[in-house]
N, C-alpha and C positions, 0 to 999 in steps of 0.2 A: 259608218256613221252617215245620214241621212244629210247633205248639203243643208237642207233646209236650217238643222241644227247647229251649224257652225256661229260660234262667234267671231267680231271682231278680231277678240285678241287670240282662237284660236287660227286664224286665216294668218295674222300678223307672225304668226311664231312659223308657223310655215313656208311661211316667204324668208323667216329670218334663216332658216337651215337652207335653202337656194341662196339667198344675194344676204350673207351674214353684214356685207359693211356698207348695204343700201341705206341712204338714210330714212330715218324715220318719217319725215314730212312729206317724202318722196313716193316712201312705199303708199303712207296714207292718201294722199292725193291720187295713186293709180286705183287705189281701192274706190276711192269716188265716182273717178272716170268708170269705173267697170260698175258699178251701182249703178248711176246714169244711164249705163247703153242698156243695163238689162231691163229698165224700167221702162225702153220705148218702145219693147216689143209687146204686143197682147196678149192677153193670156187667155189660155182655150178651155170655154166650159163648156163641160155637155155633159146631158145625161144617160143613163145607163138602168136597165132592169137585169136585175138576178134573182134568178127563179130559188123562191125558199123552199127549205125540207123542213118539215114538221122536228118538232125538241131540236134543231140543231141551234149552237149559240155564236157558232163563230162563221166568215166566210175569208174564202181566199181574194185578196184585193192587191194582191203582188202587180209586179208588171208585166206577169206573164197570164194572169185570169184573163179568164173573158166571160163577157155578158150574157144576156139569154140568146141573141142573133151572134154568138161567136166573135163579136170584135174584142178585139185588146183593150183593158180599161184604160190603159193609161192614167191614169191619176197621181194624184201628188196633195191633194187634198179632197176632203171630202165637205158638205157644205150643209146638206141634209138628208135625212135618211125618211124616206116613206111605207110605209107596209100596206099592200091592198088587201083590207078583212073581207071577210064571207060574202059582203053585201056589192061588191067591189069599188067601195069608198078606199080612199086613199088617208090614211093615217100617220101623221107626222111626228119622228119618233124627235121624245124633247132633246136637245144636246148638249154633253157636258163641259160648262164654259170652265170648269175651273181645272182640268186636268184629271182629276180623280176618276178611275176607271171603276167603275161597280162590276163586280164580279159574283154571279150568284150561278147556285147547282140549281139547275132545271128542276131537280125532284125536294129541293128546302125550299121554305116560306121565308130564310135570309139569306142577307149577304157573307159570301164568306171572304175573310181576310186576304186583301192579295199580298203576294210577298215579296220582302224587298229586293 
């Protein structure tokens, strides 16, 4: 599971199997102090080109990829995605705010259903 993904109250129940008879107001308050410190460090954006292959749909964005000059992406979010067309204009692909991943075969004219 992806840090990012934690909730509150799954973080809370993990503390509770370490320190079961910490109090609650206690745990929560260290939860703040640690929200706090992580909020004072900056966070590092930069960007990145990866060289595309013709019909492919997917790329590797682990934390082990790397870009067109060989660095490690590093990332942990992604912010925008651009594609440079024939003319080498840079094309900004639109982003989907609501979660729903579209899923389509390169050789249909639709989407097909992803599964649950």
């Amino acid at each position: 599971m992806a840090v990012h993904s934690l909730t509150a109250k799954q973080i809370m129940s993990r503390i509770r199997q370490v320190f079961p008879d910490a109090p609650e107001a206690y745990v929560l308050s260290l939860l703040n102090d640690a929200l706090v410190e992580a909020g004072l460090y900056s966070t590092k954006t930069m960007s990145s080109k990866i060289d595309v292959t013709a019909d492919k749909m997917f790329y590797d964005l682990s934390d082990s990829a790397k870009d067109a000059d060989n660095n490690t992406l590093e990332m942990n979010k992604i912010y925008r995605v651009d594609f440079m067309d024939d003319d080498g204009d840079y094309i900004k692909i639109p982003r989907l705010l609501d979660g729903e991943v579209l899923m389509f075969d390169i050789t249909a004219e639709t989407a097909i259903e992803q599964p649950d």
